[in-house]
C-alpha distance (Angstrom), angle and dihedral (degrees) to the residues before:
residue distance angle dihedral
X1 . . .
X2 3.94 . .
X3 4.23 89.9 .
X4 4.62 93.1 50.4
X5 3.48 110.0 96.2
X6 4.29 112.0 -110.9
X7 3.49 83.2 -119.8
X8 3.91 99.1 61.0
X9 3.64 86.4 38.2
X10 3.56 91.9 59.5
X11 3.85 93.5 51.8
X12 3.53 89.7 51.8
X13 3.96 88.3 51.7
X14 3.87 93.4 55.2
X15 3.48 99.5 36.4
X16 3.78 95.4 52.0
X17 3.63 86.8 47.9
X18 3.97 99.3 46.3
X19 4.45 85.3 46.5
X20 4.18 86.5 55.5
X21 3.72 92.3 46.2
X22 3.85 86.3 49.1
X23 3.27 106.8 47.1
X24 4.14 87.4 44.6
X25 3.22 91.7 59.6
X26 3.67 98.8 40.9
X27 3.99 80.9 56.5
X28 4.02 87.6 51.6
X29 3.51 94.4 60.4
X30 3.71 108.1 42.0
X31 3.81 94.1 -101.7
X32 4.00 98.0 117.8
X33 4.45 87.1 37.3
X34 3.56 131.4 -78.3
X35 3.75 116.2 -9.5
X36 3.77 130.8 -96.4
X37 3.67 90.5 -101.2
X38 3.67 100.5 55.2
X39 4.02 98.8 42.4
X40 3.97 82.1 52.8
X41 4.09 96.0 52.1
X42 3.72 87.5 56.4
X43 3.79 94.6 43.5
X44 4.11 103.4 44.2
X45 3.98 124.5 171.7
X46 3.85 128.9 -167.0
X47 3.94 85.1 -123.3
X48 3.86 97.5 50.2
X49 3.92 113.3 107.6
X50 3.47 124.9 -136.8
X51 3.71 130.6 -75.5
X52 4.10 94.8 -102.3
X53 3.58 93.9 60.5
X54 4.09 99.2 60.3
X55 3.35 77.4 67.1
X56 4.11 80.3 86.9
X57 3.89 85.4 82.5
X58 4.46 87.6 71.8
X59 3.84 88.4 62.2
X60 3.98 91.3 41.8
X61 3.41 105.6 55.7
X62 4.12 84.5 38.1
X63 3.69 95.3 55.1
X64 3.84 94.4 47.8
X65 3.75 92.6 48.0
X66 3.39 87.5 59.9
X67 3.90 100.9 44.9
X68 4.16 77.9 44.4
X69 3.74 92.9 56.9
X70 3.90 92.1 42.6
X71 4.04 92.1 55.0
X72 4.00 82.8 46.7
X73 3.58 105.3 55.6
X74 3.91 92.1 40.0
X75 4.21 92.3 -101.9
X76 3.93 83.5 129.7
X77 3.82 123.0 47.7
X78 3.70 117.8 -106.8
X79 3.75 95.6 -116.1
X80 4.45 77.6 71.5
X81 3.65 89.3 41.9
X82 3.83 80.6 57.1
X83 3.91 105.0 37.1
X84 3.84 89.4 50.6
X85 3.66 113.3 41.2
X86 3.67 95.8 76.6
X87 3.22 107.3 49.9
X88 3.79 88.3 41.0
X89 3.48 100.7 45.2
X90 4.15 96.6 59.3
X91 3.59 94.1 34.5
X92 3.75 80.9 67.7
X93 3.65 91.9 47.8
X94 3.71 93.2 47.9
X95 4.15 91.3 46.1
X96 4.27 80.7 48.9
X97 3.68 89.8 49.8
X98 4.13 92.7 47.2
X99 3.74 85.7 52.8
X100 3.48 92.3 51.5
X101 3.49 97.8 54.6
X102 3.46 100.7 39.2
X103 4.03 100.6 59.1
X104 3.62 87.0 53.4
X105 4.04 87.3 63.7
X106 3.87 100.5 112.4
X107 4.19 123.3 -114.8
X108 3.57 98.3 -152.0
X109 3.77 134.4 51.2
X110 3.48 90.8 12.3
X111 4.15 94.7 155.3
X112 4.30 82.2 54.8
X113 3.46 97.7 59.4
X114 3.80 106.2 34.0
X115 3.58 98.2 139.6
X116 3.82 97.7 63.2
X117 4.05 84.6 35.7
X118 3.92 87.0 58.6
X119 4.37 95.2 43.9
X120 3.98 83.9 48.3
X121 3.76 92.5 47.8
X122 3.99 94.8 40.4
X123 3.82 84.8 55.9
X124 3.14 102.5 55.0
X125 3.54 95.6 47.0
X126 3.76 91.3 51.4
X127 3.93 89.5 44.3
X128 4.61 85.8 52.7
X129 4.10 79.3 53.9
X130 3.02 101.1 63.5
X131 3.93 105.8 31.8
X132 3.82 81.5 60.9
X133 4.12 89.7 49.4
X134 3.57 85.5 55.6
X135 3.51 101.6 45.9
X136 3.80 94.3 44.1
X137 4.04 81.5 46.4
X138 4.09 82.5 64.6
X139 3.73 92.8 57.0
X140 4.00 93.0 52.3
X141 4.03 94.0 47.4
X142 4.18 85.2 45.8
X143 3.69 85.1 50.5
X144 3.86 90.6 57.6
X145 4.30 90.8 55.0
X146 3.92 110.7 106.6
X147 4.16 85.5 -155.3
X148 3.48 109.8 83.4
X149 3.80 132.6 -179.7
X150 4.02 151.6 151.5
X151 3.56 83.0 -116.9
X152 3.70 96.6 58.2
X153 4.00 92.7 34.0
X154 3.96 91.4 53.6
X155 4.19 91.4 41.4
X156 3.46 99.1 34.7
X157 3.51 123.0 24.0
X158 3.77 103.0 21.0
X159 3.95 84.2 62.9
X160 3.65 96.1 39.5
X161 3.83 84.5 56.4
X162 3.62 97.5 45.5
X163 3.97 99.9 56.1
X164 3.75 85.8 36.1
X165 3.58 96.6 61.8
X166 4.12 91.1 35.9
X167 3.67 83.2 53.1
X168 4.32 97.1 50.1
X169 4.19 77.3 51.1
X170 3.88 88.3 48.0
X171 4.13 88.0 45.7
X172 3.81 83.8 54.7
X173 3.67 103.6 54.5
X174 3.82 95.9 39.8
X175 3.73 91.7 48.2
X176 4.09 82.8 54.4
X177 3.58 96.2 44.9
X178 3.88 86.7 46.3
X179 3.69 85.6 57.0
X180 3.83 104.2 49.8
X181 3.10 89.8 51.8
X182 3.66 110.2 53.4
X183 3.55 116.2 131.2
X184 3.91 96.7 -112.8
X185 4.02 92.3 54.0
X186 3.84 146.6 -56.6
X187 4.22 100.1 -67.2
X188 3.73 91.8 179.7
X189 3.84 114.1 107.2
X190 3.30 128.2 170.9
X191 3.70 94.5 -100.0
X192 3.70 83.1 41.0
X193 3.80 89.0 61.6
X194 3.30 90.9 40.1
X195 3.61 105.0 58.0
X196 4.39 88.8 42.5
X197 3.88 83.5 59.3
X198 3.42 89.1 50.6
X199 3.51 99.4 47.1
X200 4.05 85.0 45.3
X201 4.04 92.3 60.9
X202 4.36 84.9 39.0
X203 3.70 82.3 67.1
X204 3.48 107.4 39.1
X205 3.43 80.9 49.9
X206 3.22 100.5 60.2
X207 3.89 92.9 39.0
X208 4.14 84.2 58.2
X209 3.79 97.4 47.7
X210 4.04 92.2 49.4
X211 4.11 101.9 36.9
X212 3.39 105.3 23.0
X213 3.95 105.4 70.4
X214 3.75 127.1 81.3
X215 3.84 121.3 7.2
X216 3.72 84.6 0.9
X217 3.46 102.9 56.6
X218 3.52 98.2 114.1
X219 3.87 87.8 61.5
X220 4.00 89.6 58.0
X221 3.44 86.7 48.5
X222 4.08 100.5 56.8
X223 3.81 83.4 39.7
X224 4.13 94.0 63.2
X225 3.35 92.8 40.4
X226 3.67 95.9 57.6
X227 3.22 104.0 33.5
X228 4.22 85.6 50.2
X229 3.73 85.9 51.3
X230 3.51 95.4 58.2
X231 3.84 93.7 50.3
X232 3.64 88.7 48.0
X233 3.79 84.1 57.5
X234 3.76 104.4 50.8
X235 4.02 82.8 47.4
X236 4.06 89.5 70.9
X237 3.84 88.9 49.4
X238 3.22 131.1 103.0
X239 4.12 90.5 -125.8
X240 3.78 103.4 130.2
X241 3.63 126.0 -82.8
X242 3.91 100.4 -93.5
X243 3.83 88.7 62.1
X244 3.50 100.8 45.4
X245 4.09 83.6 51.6
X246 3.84 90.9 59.5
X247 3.77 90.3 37.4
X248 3.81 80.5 57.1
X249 4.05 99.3 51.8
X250 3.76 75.9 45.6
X251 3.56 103.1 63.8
X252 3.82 91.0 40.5
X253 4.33 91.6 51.4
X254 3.49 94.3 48.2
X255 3.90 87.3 44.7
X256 3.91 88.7 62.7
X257 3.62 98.1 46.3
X258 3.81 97.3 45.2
X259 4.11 83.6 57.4
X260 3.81 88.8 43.5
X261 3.73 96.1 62.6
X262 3.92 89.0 37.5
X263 4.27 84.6 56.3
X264 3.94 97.7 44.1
């Protein structure tokens, strides 16, 4: 990235942003298929949240319009412009590509057609991996910048750590919906589910605790709060009572480190 031009990077910036709003919004109003909401009624999981709390996406795509208009107009230095439009940039593609895949999930006869249901679903899952490896991959290039600022923190790494941490709740259901439906037989439990949210909040707190002190605070900040959203979500569920328990020491974990990285 050092050799493009800041202009070209720029356009790439926008553009990538303006093709995620699009195709969001062509997924909001039936354009793409059936919306979000309905393709998740007819595929539920013990670790989904409720409906209220995909409301998280608003804020997302707000925040990182902003940071995106602050690298365009020359608010942030290039050497941001630069650390962040990677990682960015396919994350976007990779959240396009999940959206993709997951409107063409089928309505109807669901039970009849389980093996393409369960290579849609793996997909997808694999596709939420790895937009949340790239996004996470944003915080450790910021990390790296000797400039440092509440400007870039609040533009830059707060909403890097925000979609990340929506996006290692994302991994979580799809790797759960992935699992009930494989073709040999539901294998989630609800220990099973459980346990995978557990191991879920294990890694984002691990990711929180390594990239989310000093310069990059504001990262480990967005992080907790998403990831605590998420929990708070699954708590007004009706997933069964072990869940909502970890869900609970969820919320609370995530609490602590979001006020860690606020304190250091």
């Amino acid at each position: 990235m050092e050799d493009l031009s800041p202009t070209y990077l720029k356009c790439l910036l926008g553009g990538g942003y303006a093709v995620l709003i699009g195709v969001n919004w062509a997924s909001l109003s039936g354009k793409l298929g059936a919306p979000n909401a309905e393709i998740s009624k007819a595929y539920p999981s013990a670790v989904t949240p409720a409906g209220f709390a995909f409301s998280i996406w608003g804020p997302i795509f707000l925040l990182q319009g902003a940071g995106t208009i602050a690298l365009l107009s020359n608010a942030l230095p290039l050497e941001a412009l630069r650390a962040v439009f990677p990682y960015w940039f396919v994350t976007w593609i990779w959240q396009n590509c999940w959206q993709a895949s997951f409107v063409s999930l089928p309505l109807t006869d669901i039970n009849s057609r389980k093996g393409k249901v369960f290579r849609t679903l793996l997909a997808c899952a694999c596709q939420l991996v790895a937009a949340q490896s790239s996004m996470t991959a944003a915080a450790q290039r910021l990390q790296t910048l000797e400039e440092q600022s509440l400007l870039r923190s609040m533009l830059l790494d707060f909403p890097s750590g925000v979609n990340a941490g929506w996006l290692s709740a994302a991994s979580g259901i799809g790797l759960s919906l992935a699992l009930q439906h494989w073709t040999r037989g539901d294998l989630m439990t609800p220990n099973r589910s459980a346990c995978l949210l557990g191991a879920v909040g294990c890694y984002g707190a691990g990711v929180v605790s390594s990239l989310g002190q000093g310069s990059a605070w504001g990262f480990g900040l967005g992080y907790s709060c998403a990831v605590s959203w998420a929990c708070f979500g699954i708590t007004k569920t009706g997933s069964p009572e072990v869940v909502k328990k970890v869900a609970r020491a969820g919320m609370g974990l995530f609490f602590l480190l979001g006020i860690s990285c606020l304190v250091k």
